[in-house]
N, CA, C and O atoms as a Tinker XYZ file with bonds, in Angstrom:
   416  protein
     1  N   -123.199000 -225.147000  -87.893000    73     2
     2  CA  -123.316000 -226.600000  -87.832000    64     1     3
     3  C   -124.095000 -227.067000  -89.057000    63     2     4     5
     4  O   -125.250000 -226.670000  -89.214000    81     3
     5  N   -123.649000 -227.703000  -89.736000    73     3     6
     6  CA  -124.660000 -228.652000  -90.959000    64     5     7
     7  C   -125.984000 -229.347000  -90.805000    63     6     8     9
     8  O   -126.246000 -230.316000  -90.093000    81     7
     9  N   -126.643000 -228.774000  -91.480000    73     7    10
    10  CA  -128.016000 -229.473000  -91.490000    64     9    11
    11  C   -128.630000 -230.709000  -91.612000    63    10    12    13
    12  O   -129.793000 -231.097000  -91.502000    81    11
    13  N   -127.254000 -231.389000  -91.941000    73    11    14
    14  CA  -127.803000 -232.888000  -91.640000    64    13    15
    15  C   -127.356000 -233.315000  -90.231000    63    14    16    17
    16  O   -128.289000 -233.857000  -89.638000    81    15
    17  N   -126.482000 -233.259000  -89.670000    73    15    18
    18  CA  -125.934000 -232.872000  -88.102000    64    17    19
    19  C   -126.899000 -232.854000  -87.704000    63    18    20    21
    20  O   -127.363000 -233.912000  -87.279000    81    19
    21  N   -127.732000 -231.555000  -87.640000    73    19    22
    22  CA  -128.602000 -230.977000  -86.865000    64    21    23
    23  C   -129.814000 -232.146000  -87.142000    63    22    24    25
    24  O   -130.166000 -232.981000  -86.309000    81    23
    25  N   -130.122000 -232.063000  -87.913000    73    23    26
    26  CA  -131.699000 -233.043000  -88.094000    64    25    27
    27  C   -131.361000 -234.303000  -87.567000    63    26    28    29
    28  O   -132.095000 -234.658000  -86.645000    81    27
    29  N   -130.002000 -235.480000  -88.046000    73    27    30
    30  CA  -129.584000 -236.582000  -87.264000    64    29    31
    31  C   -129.576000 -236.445000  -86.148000    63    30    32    33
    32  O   -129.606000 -237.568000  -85.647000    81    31
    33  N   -129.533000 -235.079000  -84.792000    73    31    34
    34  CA  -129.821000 -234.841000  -83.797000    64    33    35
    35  C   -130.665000 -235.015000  -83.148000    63    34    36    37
    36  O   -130.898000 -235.513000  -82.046000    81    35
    37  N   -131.487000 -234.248000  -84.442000    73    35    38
    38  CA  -133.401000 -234.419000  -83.904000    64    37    39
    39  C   -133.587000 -235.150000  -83.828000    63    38    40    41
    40  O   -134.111000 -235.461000  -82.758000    81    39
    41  N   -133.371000 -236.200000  -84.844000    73    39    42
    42  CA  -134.331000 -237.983000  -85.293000    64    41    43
    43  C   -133.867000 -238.510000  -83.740000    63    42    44    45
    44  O   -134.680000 -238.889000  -82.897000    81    43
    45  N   -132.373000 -238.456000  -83.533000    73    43    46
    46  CA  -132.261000 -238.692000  -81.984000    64    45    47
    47  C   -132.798000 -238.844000  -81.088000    63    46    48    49
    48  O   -133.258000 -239.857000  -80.562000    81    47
    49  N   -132.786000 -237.162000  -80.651000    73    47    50
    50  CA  -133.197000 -236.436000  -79.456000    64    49    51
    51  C   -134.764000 -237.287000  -79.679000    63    50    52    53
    52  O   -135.079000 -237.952000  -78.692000    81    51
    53  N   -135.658000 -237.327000  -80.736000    73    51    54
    54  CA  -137.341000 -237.952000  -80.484000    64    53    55
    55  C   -137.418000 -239.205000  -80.695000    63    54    56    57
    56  O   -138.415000 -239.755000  -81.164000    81    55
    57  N   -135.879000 -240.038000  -80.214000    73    55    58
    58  CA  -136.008000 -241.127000  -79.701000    64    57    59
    59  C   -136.301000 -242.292000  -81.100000    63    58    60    61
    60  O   -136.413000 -243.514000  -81.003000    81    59
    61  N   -136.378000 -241.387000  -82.463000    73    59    62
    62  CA  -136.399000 -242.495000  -83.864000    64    61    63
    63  C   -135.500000 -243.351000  -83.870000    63    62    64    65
    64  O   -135.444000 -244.083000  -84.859000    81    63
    65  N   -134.457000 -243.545000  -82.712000    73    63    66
    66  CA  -133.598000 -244.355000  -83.447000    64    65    67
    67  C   -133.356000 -245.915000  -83.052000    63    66    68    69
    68  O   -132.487000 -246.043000  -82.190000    81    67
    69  N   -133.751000 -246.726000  -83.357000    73    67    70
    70  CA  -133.684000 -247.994000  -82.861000    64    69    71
    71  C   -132.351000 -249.262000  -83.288000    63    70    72    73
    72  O   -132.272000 -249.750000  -84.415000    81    71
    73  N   -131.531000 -249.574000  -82.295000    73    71    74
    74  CA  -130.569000 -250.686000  -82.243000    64    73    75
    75  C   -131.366000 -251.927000  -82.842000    63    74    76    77
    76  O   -132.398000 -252.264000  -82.262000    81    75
    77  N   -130.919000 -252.669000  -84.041000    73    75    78
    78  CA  -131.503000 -254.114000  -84.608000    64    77    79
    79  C   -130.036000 -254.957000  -84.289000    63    78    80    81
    80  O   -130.448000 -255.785000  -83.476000    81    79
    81  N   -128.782000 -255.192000  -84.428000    73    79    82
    82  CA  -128.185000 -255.932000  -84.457000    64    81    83
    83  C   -126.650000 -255.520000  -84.395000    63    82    84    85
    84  O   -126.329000 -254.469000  -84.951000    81    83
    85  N   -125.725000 -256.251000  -83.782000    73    83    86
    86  CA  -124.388000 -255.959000  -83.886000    64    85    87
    87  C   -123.730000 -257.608000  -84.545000    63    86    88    89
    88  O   -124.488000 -258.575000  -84.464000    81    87
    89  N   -122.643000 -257.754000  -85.023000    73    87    90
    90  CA  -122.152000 -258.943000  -85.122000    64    89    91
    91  C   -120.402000 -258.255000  -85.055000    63    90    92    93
    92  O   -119.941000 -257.206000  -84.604000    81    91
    93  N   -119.856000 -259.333000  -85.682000    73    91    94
    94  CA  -117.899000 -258.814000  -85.961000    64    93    95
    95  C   -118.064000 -257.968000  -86.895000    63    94    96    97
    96  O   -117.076000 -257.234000  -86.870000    81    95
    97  N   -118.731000 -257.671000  -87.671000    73    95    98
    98  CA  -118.731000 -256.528000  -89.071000    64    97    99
    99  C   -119.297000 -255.551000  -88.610000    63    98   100   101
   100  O   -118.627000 -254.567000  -88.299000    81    99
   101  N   -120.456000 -255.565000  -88.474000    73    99   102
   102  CA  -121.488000 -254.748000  -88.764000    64   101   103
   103  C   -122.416000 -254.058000  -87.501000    63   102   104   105
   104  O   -122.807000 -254.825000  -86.622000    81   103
   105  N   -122.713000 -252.834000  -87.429000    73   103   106
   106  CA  -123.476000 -252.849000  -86.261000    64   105   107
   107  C   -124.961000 -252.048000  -87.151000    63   106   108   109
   108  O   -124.708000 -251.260000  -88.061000    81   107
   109  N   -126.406000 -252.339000  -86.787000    73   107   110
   110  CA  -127.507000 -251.657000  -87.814000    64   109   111
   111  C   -128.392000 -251.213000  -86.727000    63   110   112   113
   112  O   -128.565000 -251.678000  -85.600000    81   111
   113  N   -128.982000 -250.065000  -87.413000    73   111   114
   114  CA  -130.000000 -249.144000  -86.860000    64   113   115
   115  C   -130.893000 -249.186000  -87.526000    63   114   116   117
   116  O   -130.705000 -249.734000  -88.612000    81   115
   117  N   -132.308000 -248.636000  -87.227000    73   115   118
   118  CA  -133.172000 -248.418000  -87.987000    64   117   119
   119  C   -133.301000 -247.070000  -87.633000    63   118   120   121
   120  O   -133.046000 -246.760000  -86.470000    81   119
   121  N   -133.642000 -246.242000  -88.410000    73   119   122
   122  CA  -134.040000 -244.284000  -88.652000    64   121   123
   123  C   -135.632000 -244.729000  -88.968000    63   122   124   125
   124  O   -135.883000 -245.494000  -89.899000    81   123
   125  N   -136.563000 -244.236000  -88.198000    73   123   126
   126  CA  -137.098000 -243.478000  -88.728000    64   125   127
   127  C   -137.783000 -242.000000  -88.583000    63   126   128   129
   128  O   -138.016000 -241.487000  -87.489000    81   127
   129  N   -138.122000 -241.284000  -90.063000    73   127   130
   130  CA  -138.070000 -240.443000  -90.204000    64   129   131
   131  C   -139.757000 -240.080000  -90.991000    63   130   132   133
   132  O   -139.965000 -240.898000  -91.887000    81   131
   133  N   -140.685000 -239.266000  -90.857000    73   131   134
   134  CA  -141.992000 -239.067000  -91.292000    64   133   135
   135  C   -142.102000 -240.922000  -91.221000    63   134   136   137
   136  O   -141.526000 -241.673000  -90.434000    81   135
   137  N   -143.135000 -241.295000  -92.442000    73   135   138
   138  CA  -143.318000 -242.217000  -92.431000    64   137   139
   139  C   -142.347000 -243.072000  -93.696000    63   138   140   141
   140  O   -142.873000 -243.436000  -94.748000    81   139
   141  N   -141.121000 -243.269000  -93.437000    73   139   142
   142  CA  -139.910000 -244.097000  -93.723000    64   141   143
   143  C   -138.852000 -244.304000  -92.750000    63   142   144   145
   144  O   -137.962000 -243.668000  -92.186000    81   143
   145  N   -139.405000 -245.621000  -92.808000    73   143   146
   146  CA  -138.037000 -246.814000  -92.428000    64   145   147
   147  C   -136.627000 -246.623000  -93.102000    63   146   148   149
   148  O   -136.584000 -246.479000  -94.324000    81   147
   149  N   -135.237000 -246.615000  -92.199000    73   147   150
   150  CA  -134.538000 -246.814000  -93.291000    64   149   151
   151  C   -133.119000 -247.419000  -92.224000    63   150   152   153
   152  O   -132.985000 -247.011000  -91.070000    81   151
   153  N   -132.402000 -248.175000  -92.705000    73   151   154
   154  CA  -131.664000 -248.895000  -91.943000    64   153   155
   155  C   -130.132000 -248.769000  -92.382000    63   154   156   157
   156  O   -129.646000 -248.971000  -93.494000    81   155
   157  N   -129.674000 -248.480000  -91.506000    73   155   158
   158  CA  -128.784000 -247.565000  -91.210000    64   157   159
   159  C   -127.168000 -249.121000  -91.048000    63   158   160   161
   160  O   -127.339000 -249.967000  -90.170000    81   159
   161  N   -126.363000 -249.183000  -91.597000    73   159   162
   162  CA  -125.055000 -249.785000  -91.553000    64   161   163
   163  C   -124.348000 -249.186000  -91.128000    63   162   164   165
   164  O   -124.315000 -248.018000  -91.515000    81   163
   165  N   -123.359000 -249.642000  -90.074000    73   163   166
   166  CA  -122.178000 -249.184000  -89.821000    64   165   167
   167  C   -121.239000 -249.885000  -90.114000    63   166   168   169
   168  O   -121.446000 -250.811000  -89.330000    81   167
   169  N   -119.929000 -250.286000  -90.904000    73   167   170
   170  CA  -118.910000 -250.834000  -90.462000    64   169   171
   171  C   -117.841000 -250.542000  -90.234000    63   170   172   173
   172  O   -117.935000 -249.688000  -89.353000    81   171
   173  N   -116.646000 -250.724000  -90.502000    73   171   174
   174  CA  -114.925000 -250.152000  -89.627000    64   173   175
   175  C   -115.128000 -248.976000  -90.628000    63   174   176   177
   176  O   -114.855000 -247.802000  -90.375000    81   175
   177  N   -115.711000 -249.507000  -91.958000    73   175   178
   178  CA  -114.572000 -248.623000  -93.017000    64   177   179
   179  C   -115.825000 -246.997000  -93.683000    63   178   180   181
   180  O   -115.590000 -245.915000  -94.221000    81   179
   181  N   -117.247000 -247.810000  -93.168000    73   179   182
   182  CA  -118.249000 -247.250000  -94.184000    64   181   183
   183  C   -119.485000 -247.025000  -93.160000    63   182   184   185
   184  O   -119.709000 -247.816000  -92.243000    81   183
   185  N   -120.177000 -245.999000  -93.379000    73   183   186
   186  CA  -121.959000 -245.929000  -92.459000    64   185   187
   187  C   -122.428000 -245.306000  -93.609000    63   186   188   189
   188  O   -122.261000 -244.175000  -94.064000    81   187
   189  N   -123.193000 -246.506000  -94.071000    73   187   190
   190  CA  -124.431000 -246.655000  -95.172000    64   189   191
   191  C   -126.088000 -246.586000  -94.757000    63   190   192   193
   192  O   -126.588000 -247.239000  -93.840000    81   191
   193  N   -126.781000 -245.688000  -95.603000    73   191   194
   194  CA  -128.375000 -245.622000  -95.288000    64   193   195
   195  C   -128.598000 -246.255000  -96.798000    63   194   196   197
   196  O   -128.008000 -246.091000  -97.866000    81   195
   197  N   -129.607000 -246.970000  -96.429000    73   195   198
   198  CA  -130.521000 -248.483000  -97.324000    64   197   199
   199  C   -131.134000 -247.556000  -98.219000    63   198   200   201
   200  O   -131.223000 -247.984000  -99.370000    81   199
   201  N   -131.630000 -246.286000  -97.999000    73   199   202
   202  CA  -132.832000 -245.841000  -98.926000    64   201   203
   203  C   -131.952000 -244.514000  -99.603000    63   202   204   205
   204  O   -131.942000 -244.427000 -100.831000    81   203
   205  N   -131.196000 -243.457000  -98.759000    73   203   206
   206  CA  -130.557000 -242.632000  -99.254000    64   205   207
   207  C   -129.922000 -242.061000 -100.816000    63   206   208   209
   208  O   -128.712000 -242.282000 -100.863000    81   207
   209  N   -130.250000 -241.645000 -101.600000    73   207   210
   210  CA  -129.714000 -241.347000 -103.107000    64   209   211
   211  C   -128.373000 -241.639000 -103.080000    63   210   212   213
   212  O   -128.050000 -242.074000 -104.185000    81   211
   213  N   -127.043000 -241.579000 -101.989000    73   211   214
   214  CA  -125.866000 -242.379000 -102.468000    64   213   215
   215  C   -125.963000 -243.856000 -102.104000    63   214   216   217
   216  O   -125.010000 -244.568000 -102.421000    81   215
   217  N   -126.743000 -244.262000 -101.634000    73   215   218
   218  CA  -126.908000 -245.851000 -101.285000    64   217   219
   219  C   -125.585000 -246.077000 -102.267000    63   218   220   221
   220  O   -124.410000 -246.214000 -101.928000    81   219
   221  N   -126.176000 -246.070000 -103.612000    73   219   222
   222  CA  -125.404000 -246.833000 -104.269000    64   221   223
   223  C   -124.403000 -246.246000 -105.542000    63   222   224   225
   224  O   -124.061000 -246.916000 -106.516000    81   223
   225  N   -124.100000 -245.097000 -105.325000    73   223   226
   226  CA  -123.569000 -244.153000 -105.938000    64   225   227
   227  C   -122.719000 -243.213000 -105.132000    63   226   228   229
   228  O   -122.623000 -242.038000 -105.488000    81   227
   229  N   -121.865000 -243.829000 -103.666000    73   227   230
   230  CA  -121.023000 -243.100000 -102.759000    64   229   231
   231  C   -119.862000 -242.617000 -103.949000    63   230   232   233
   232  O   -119.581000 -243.455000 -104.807000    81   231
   233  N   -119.300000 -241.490000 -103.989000    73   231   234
   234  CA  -118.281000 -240.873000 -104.621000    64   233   235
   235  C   -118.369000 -241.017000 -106.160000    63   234   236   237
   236  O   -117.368000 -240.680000 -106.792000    81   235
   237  N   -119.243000 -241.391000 -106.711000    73   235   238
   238  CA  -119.794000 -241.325000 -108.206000    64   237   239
   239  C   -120.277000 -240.215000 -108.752000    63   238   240   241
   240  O   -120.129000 -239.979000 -109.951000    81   239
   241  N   -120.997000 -239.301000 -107.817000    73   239   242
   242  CA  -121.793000 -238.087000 -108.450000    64   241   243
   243  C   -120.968000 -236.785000 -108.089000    63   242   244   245
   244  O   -120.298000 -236.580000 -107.077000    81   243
   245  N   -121.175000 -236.009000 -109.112000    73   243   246
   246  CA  -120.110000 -235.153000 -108.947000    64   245   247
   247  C   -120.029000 -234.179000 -107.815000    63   246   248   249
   248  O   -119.043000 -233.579000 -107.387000    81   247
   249  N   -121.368000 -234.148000 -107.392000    73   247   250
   250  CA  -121.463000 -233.384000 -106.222000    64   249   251
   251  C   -120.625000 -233.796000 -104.732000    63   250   252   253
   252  O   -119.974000 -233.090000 -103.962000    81   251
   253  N   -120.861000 -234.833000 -104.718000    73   251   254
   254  CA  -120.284000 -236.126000 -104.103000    64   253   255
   255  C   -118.718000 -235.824000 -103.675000    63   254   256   257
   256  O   -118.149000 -235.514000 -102.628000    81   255
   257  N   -118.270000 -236.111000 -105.223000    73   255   258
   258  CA  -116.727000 -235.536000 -105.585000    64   257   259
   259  C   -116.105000 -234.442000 -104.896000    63   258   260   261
   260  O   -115.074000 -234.479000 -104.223000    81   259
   261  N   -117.216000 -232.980000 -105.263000    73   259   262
   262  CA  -116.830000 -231.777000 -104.739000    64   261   263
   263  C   -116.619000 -231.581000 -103.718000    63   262   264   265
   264  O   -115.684000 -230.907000 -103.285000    81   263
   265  N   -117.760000 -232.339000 -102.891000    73   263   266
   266  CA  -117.799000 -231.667000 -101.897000    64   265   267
   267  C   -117.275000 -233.078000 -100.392000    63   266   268   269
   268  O   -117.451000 -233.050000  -99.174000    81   267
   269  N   -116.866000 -233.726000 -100.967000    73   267   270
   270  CA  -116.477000 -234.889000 -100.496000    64   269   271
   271  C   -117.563000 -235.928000  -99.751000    63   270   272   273
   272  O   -118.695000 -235.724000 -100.189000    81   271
   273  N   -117.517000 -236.971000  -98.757000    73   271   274
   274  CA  -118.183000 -237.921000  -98.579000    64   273   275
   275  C   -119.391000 -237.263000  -98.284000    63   274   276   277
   276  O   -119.502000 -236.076000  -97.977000    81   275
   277  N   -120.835000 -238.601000  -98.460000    73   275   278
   278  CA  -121.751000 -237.911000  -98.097000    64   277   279
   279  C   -122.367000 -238.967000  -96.977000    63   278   280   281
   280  O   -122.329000 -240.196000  -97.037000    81   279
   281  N   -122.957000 -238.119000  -95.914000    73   279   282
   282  CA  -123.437000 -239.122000  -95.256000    64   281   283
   283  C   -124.913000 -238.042000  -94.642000    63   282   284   285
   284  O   -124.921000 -236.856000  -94.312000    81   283
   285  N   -126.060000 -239.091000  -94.686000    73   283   286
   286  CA  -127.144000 -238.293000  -94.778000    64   285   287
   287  C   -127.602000 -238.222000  -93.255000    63   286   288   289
   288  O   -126.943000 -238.831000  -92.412000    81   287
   289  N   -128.622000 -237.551000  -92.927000    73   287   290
   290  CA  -128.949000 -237.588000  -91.172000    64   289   291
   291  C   -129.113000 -238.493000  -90.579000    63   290   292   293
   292  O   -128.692000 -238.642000  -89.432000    81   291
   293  N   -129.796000 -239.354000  -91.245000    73   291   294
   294  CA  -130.044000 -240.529000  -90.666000    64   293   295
   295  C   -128.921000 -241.558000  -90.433000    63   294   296   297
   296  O   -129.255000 -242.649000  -89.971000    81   295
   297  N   -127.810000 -241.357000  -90.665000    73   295   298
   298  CA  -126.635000 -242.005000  -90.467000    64   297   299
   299  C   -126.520000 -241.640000  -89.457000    63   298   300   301
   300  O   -126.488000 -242.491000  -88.568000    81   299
   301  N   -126.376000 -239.871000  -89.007000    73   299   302
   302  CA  -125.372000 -238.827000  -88.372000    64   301   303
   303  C   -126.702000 -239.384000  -87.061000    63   302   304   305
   304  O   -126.259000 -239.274000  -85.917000    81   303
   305  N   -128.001000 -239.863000  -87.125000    73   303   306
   306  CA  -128.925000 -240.270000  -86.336000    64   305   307
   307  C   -128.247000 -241.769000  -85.469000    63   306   308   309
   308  O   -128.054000 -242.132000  -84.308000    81   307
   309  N   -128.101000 -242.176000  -86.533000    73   307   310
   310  CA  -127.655000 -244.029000  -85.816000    64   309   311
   311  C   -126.533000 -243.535000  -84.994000    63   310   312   313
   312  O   -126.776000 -243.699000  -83.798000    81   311
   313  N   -125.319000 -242.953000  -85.236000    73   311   314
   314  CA  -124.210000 -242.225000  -84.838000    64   313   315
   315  C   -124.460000 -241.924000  -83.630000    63   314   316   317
   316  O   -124.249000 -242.781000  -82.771000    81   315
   317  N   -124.942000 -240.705000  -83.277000    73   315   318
   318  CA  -125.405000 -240.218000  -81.955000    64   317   319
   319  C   -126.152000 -241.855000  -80.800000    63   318   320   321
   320  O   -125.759000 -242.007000  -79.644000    81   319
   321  N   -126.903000 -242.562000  -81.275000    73   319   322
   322  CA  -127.257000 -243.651000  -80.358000    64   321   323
   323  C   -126.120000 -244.768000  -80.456000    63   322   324   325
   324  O   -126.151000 -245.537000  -79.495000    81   323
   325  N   -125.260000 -244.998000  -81.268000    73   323   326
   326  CA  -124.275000 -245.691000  -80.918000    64   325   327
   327  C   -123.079000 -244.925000  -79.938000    63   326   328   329
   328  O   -122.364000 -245.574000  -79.176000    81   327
   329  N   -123.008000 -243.732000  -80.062000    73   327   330
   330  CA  -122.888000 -242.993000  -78.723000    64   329   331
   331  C   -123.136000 -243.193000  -77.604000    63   330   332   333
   332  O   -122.502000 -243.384000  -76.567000    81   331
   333  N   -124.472000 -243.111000  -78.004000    73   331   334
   334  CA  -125.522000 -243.565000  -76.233000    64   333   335
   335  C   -124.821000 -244.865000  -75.640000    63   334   336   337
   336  O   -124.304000 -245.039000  -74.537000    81   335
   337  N   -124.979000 -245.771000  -76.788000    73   335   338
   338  CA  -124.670000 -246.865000  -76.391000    64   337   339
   339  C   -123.697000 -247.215000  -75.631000    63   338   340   341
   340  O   -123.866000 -247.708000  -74.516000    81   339
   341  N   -122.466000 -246.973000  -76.212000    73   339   342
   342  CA  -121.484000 -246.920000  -76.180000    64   341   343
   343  C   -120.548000 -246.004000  -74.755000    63   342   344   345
   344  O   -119.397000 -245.814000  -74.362000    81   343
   345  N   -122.293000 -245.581000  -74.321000    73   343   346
   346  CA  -121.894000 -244.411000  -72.876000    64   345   347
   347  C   -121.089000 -243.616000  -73.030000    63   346   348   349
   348  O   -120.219000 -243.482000  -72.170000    81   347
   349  N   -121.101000 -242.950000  -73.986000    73   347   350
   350  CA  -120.472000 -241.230000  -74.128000    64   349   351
   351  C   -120.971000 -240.116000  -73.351000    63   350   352   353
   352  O   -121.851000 -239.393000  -73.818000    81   351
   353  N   -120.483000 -239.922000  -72.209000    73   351   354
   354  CA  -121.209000 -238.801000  -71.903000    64   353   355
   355  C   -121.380000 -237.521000  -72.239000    63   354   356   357
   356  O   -120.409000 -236.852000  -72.594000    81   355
   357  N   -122.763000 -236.942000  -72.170000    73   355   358
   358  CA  -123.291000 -235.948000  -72.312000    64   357   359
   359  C   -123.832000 -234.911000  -71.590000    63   358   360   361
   360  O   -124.827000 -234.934000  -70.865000    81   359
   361  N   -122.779000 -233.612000  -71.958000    73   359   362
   362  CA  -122.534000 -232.475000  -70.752000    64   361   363
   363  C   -123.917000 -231.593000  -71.222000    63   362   364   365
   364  O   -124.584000 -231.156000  -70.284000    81   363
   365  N   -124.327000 -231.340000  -72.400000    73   363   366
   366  CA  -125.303000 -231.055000  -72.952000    64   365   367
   367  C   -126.350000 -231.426000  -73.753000    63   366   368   369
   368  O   -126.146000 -232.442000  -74.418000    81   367
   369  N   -127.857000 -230.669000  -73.932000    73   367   370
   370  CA  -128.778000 -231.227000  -74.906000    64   369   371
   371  C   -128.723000 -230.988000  -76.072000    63   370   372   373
   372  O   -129.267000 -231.702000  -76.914000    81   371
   373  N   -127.954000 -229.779000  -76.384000    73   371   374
   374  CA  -127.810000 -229.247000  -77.772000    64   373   375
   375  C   -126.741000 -229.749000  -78.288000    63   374   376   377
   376  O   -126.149000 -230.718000  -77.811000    81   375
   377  N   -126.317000 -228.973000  -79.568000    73   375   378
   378  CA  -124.948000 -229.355000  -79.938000    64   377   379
   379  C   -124.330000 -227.940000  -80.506000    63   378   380   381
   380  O   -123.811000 -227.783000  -81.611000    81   379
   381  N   -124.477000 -227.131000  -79.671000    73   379   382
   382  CA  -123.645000 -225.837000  -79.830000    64   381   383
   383  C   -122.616000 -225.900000  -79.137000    63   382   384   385
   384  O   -122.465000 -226.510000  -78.079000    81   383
   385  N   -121.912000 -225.304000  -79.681000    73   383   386
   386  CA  -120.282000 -225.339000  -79.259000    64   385   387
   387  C   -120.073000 -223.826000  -78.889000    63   386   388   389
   388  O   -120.523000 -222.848000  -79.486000    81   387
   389  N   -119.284000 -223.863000  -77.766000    73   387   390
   390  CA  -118.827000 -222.976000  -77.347000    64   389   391
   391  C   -117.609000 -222.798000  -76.688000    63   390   392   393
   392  O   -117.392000 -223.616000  -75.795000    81   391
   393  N   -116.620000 -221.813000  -76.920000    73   391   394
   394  CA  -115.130000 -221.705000  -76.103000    64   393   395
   395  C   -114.731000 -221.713000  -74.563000    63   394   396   397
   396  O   -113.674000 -221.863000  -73.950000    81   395
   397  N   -116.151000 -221.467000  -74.193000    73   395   398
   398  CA  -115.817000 -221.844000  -72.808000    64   397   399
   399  C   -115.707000 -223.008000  -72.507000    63   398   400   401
   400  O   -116.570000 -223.715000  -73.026000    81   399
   401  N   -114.788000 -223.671000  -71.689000    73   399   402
   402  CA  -114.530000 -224.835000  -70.992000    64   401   403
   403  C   -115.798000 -225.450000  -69.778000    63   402   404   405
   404  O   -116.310000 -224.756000  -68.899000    81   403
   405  N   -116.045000 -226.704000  -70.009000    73   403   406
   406  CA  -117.584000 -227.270000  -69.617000    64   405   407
   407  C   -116.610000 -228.184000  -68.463000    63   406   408   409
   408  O   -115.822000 -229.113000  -68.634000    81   407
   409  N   -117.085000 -227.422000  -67.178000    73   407   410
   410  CA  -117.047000 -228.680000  -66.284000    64   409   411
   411  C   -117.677000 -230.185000  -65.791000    63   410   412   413
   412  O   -118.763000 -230.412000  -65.258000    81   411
   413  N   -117.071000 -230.710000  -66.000000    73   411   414
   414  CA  -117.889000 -232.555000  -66.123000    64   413   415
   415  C   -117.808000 -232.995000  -65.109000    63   414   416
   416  O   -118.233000 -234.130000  -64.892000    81   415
């Protein structure tokens, strides 16, 4: 599992993640993470973090390029509580995957 996965989990799971606003566009979170704020966009097409090094350089850097989109934990954080929100249920606390079939 990817390490930003995993940490957007954590910020989760310890409850960093706070709902600020929905409208027709846009729905925003706030992450936080040590001591930074950082506010989190969602819209149809894009989920943008305010402070993140691609803020403003999505698919510009070559790393970017290689390895395709980037989206940092704190996105993969807002993600998981628009989940919540959204009442997804949850058969587990972790996020290990396994082949056995989970009765719900």
């Amino acid at each position: 599992m990817g390490k930003r996965i995993e940490k957007g989990f954590e910020l989760y799971q310890k409850g960093n993640v706070t709902f600020i606003f929905v409208d027709n566009e846009e729905i925003q979170f706030e992450v936080k993470s040590k001591k930074t704020v950082y506010i989190i966009s969602i819209l149809e097409s894009v989920v943008r973090c305010n402070q993140c090094e691609d803020y403003e350089f999505r698919f510009q850097r070559e790393s970017n390029a290689k390895n395709g989109s980037f989206l940092c934990s704190h996105c993969f954080a807002a993600m998981f509580k628009l989940s919540e929100i959204r009442g997804v249920k949850q058969s587990r606390t972790t996020l290990e995957f396994t082949d056995k079939k989970v009765d719900r």
